[in-house]
C-alpha positions as CSV (number, residue, x, y, z in Angstrom):
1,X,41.5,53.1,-10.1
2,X,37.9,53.1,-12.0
3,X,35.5,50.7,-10.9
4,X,34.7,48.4,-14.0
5,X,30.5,48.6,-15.1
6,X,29.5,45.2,-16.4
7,X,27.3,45.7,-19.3
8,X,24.3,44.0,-20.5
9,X,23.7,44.3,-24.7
10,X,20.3,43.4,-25.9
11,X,20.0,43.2,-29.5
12,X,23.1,41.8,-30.2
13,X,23.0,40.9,-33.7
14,X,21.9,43.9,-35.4
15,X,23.9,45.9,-37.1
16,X,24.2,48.6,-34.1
17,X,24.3,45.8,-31.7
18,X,27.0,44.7,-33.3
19,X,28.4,47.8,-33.5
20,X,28.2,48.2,-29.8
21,X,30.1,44.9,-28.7
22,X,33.1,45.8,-31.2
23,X,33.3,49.6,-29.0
24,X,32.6,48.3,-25.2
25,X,35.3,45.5,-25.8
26,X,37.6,47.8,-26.4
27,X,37.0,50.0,-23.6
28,X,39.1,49.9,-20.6
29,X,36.5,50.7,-18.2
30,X,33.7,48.1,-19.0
31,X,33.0,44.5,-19.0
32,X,30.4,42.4,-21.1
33,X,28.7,40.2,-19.6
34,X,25.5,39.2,-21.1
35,X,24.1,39.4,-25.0
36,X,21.0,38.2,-26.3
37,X,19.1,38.0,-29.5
38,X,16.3,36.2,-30.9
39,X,18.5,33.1,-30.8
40,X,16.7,30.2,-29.9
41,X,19.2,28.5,-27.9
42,X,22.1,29.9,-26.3
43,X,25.4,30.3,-29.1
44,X,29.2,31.2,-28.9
45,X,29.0,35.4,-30.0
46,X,32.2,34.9,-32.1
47,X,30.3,32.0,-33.8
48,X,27.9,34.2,-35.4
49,X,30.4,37.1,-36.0
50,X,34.0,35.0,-36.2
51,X,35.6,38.5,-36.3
52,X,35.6,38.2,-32.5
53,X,36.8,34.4,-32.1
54,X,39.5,35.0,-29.6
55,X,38.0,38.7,-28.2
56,X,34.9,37.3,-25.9
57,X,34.3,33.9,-24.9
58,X,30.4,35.1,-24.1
59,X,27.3,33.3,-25.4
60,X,24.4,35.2,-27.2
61,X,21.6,34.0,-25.6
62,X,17.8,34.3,-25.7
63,X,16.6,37.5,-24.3
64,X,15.8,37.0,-20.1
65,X,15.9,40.6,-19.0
66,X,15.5,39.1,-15.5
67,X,19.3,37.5,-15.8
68,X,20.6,40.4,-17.4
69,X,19.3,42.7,-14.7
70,X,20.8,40.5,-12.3
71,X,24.4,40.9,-14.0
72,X,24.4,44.2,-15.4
73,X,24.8,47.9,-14.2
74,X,23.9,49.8,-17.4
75,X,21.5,47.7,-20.3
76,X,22.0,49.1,-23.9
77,X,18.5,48.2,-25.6
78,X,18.9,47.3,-29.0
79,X,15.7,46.5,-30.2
80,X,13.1,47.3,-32.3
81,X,10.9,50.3,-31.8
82,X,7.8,49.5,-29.7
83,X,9.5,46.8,-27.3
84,X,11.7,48.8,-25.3
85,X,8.9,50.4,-23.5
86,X,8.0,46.3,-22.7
87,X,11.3,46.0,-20.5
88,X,12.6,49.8,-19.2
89,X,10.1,49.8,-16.6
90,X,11.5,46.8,-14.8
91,X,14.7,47.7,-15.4
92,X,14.6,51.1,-14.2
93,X,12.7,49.7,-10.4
94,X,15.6,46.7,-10.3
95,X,18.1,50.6,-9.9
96,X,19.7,49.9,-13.1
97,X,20.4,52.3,-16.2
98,X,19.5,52.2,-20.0
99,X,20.7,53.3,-22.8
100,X,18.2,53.0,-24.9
101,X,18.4,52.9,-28.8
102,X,15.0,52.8,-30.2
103,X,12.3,55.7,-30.5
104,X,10.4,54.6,-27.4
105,X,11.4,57.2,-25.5
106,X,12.3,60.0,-27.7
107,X,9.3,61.4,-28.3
108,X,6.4,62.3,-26.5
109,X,3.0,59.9,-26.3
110,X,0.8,62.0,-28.8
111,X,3.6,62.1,-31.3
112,X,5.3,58.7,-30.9
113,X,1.5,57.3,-31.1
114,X,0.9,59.2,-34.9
115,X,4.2,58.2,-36.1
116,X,4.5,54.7,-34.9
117,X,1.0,53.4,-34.8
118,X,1.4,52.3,-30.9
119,X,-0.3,53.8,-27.7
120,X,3.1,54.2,-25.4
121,X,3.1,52.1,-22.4
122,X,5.4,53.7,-20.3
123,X,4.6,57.2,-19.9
124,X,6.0,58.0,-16.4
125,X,9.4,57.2,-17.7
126,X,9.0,58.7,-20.7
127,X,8.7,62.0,-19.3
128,X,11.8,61.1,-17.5
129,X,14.1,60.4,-20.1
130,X,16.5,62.2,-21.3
131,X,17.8,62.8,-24.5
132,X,20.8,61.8,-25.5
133,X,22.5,64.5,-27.5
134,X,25.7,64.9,-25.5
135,X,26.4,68.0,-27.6
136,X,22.7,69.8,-26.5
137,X,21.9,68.2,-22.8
138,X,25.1,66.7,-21.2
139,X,24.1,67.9,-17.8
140,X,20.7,65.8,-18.1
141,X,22.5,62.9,-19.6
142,X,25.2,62.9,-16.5
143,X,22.0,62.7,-14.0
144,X,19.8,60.5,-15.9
145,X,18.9,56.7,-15.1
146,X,17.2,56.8,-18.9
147,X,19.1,57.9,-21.5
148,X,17.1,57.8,-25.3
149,X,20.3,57.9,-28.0
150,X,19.2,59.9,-31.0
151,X,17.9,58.4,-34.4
152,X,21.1,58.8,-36.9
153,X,19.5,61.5,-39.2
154,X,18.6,63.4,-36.1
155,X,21.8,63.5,-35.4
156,X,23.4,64.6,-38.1
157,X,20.5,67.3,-38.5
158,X,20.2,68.8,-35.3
159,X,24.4,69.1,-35.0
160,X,23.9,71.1,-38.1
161,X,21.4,73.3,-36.9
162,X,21.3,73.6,-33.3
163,X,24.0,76.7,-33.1
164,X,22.4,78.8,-36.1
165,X,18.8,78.4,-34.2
166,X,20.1,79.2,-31.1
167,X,21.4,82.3,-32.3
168,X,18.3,83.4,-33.9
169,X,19.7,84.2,-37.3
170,X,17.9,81.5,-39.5
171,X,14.5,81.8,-40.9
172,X,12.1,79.0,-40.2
173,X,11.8,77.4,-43.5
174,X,14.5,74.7,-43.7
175,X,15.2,71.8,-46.6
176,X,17.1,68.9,-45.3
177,X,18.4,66.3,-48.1
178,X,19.8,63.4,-46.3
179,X,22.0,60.5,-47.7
180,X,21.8,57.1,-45.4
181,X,23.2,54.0,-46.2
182,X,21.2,50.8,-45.4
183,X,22.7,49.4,-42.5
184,X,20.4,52.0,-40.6
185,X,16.7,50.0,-41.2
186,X,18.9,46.8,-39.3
187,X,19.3,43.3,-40.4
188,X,16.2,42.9,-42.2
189,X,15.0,40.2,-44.8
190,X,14.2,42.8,-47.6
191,X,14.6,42.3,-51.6
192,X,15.5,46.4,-51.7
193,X,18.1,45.9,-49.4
194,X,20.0,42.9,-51.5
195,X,23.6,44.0,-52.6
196,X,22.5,43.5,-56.2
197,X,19.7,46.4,-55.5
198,X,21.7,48.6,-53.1
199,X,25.1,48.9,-55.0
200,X,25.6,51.8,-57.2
201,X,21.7,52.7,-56.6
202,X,20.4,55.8,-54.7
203,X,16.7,56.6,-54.0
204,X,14.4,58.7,-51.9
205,X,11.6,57.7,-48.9
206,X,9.2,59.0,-47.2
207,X,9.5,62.8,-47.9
208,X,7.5,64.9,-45.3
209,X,6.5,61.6,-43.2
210,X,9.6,60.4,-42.3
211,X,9.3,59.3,-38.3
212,X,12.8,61.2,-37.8
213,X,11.1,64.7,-38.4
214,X,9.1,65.3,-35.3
215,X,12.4,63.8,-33.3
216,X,14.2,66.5,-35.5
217,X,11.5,69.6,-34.8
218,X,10.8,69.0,-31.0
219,X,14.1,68.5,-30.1
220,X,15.5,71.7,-31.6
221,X,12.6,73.8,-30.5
222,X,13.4,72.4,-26.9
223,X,17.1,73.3,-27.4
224,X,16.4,76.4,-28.8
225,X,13.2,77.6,-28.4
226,X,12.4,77.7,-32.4
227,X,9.8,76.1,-34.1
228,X,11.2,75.2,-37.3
229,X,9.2,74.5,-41.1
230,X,11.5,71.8,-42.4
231,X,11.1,69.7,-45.2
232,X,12.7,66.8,-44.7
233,X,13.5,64.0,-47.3
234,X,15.9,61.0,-47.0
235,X,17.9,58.7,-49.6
236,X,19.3,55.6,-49.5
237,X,22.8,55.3,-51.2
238,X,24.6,52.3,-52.0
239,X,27.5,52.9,-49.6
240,X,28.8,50.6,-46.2
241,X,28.2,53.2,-44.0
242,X,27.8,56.8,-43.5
243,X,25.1,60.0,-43.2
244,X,25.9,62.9,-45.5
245,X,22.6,65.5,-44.6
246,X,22.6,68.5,-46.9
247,X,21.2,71.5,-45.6
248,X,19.7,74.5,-47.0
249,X,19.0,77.6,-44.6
250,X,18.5,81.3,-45.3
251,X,19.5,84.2,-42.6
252,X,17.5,86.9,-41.4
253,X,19.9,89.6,-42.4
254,X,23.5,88.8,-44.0
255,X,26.0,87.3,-42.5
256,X,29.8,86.7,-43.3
257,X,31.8,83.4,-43.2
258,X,33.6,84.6,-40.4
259,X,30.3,85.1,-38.1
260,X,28.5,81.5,-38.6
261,X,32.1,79.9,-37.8
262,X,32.7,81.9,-35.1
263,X,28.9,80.7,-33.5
264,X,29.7,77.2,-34.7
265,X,32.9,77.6,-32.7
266,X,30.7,78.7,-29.5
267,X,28.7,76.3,-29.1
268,X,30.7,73.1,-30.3
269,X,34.3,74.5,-28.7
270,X,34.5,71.9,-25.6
271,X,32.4,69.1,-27.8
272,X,34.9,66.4,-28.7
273,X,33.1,64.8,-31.4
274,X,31.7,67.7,-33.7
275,X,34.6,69.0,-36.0
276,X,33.6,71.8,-38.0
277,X,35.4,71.8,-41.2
278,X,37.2,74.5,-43.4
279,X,34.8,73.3,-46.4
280,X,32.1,70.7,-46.8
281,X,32.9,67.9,-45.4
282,X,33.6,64.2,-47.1
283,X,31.7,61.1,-45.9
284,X,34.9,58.9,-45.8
285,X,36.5,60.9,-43.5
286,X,34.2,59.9,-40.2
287,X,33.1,56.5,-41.2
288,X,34.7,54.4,-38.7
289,X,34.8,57.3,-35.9
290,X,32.3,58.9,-33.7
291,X,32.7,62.3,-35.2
292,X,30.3,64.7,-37.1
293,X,32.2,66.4,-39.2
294,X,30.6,70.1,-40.2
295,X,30.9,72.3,-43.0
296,X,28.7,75.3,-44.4
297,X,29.0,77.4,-48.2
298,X,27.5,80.9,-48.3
299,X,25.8,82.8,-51.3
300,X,27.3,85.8,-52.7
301,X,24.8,87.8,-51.4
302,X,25.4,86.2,-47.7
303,X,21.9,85.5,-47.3
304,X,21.6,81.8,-48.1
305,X,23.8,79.1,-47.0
306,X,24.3,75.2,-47.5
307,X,25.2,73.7,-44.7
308,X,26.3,69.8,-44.6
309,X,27.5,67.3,-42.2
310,X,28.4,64.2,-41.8
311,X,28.5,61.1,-39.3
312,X,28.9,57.5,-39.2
313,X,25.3,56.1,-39.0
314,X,26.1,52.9,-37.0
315,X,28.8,55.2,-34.8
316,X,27.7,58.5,-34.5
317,X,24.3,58.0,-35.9
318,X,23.9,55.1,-33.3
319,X,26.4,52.4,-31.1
320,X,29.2,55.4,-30.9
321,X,27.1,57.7,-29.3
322,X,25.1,55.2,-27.0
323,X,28.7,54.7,-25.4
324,X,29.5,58.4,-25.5
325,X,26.4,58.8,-23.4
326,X,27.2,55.7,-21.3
327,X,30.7,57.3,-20.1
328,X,28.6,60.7,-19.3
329,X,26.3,58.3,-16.8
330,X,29.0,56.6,-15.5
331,X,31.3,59.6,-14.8
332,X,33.7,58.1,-17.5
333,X,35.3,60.8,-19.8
334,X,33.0,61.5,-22.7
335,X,35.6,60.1,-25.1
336,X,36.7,57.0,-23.2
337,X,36.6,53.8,-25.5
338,X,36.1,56.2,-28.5
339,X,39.0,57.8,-29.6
């Protein structure tokens, strides 16, 4: 029989915090059993989401890492960048795991520093940590204490790319267009992010400075040993949920349909959660799963290709794939509580 893990969530009113309680409730193999928030006082969980009145009787409680160290095997840190790095260290000594969701420990100091404003406190573990792309390093995730779960559009860019780089046939210069909806800048009091402005609406950000691209760069030059030029731009779209990131590559010499699935197919053939599609793929069809759905068109002169894909942003992008590397910690199958 497999030993139940009891499992702390802090951050457990954000969007992927949320996220996180619906999955681990319903997996067979874990218990909850502590949340906490900004809450000021301790409050019934299914009180501030009624969807689970009658699925946990647990409280969400103002964060003491101490008490949820005491209960826990495995913390999943919710919280906003720059405040993990606050708690990991005394988690880690206490013999515990993390699952981290942030960007404290996803990049290293120099670049985390430039791209969000903070020296990093924590650099011993930092150089520790291991990324948590099941697809790219499972045998680092299955031996690691830290795990640091990838940004959303990372993940839906470096699925995408991570085969054709390996296999040395792109050239350097890459354009990314990626579609997010909201529910990936959390539960914030903003006017932009109001139903009345985010319905029917679409707009870009941060073209060329987004904080995802260096996440994006390093990590697919450590997977692959390329050093990518990629312009990078996101957009917001009025949609519930979902990444769609177009992509547009060229190859060093042409190259048929039949070759870029079959190197797809390589790479991605004992990866549950990466489908690669007979066409572009459709948004609809992975929101609500923890699948990245891939899908490429090539030019008639089989020299330039688009390439898209598509995740889930709270699943996938986020909560899905925090559990997915959980269950790799643990020793859980990869797909346990996910399918």
């Amino acid at each position: 029989m497999t030993k139940q893990a009891k499992v702390a969530i802090l951050g457990a009113t954000g969007f992927t915090g949320e996220k996180l309680v619906e999955i681990l409730l319903s997996h067979p193999n874990v218990e909850i059993v502590y949340l906490s928030s900004r809450t000021e006082a301790p409050i019934p969980y299914s009180k501030l989401f009624p969807r689970f009145k009658g699925k946990t009787t647990l409280n969400c409680e103002p964060l003491d890492v101490k008490k949820a160290i005491g209960l826990a095997d495995i913390l999943f840190l919710s919280l906003p960048h720059t405040v993990s790095m606050d708690f990991v260290p005394g988690v880690l000594k206490a013999g515990k795991r993390v699952v981290d969701l942030s960007a404290d420990y996803r990049l290293n100091a120099s670049l985390y520093e430039k791209y969000y404003k903070m020296t990093h406190k924590d650099v011993d573990n930092l150089k520790k940590a291991a990324y948590g792309s099941p697809e790219l390093f499972k045998t680092k995730i299955e031996k690691a204490l830290l795990v640091a779960n990838p940004g959303c559009y990372p993940t839906s860019v470096i699925l995408a790319l991570y085969p054709l780089l390996k296999e040395g046939i792109l050239e350097n210069k890459i354009i990314v267009d990626s579609k997010s909806a909201i529910t990936g800048a959390g539960r914030k009091a903003v006017i932009d992010y109001h139903y009345s402005n985010i319905s029917n609406n679409i707009w870009a950000y941060k073209p060329f400075v987004h904080q995802h691209v260096p996440e994006m760069v390093e990590i697919l030059k450590a997977a692959t040993t390329v050093a990518m030029d990629l312009i990078f731009t996101p957009q917001v779209i009025g949609v519930e949920a979902g990444i769609y990131s177009t992509i547009y590559v060229s190859f060093k010499k042409a190259v048929s349909e039949e070759t870029v699935s079959a190197v797809y197919k390589k790479y991605y053939k004992n990866c549950p959660f990466v489908r690669l599609m007979p066409a572009l793929p459709k948004l609809k069809d992975v929101v609500g799963t923890n699948f990245c759905d891939i899908g490429f068109a090539i030019d008639e002169k089989k020299k330039n290709a688009v390439i898209a894909s598509a995740i889930d942003n709270l699943i996938k992008g986020a909560a899905g794939q925090a559990v997915q590397n959980m269950n790799l910690m643990l020793g859980f199958s990869e797909t346990t509580g996910l399918l």
